[in-house]
N, C-alpha and C positions, 0 to 999 in steps of 0.2 A: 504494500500500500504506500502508495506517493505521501511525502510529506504534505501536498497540499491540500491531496485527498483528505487528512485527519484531522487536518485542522479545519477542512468547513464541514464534516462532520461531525464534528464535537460541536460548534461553533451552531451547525443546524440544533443537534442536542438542548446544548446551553439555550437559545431561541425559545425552544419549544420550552423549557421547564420557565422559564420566564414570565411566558403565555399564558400557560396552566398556571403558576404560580397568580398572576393579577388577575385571570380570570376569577379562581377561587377567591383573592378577596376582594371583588366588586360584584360576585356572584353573577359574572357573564357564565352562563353551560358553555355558549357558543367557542367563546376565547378559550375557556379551558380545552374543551377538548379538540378543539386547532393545536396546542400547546402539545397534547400527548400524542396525536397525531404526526406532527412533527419532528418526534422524538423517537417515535414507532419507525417512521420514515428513515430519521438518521440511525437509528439501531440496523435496520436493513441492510442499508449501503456499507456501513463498518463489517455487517458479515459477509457481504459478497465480497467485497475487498481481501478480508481476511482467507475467502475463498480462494480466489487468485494467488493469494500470495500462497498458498499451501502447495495450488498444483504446479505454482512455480517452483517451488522446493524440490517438490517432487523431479519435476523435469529434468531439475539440475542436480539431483543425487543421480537418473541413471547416466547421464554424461559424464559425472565424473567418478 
């Protein structure tokens, strides 16, 4: 996983608990669950990422 890939996913993360976070106290539903949504979202992409990066491993233990 790119370094830049983790930081806007974290960054989406961070976003999303934010959302959730002000949602819960001005009691928007709507905002909050944008907020986890969000976070659902960047939890995704860190494990496809992390996917990649596994079968990249992989690749390059039978090469070497």
């Amino acid at each position: 996983m790119g370094a830049d890939d983790k930081i806007s996913n974290k960054a989406e993360e961070v976003g999303g608990k934010v959302k959730e976070g002000a949602g819960r106290l001005t009691g928007d539903e709507r905002l909050e669950a944008e907020g986890r949504a969000d976070q659902s979202k960047s939890h995704l992409k860190q494990a496809g990422e992390k996917v990649k990066d596994t079968a990249k491993h992989v690749k390059d233990a039978f090469k070497g």
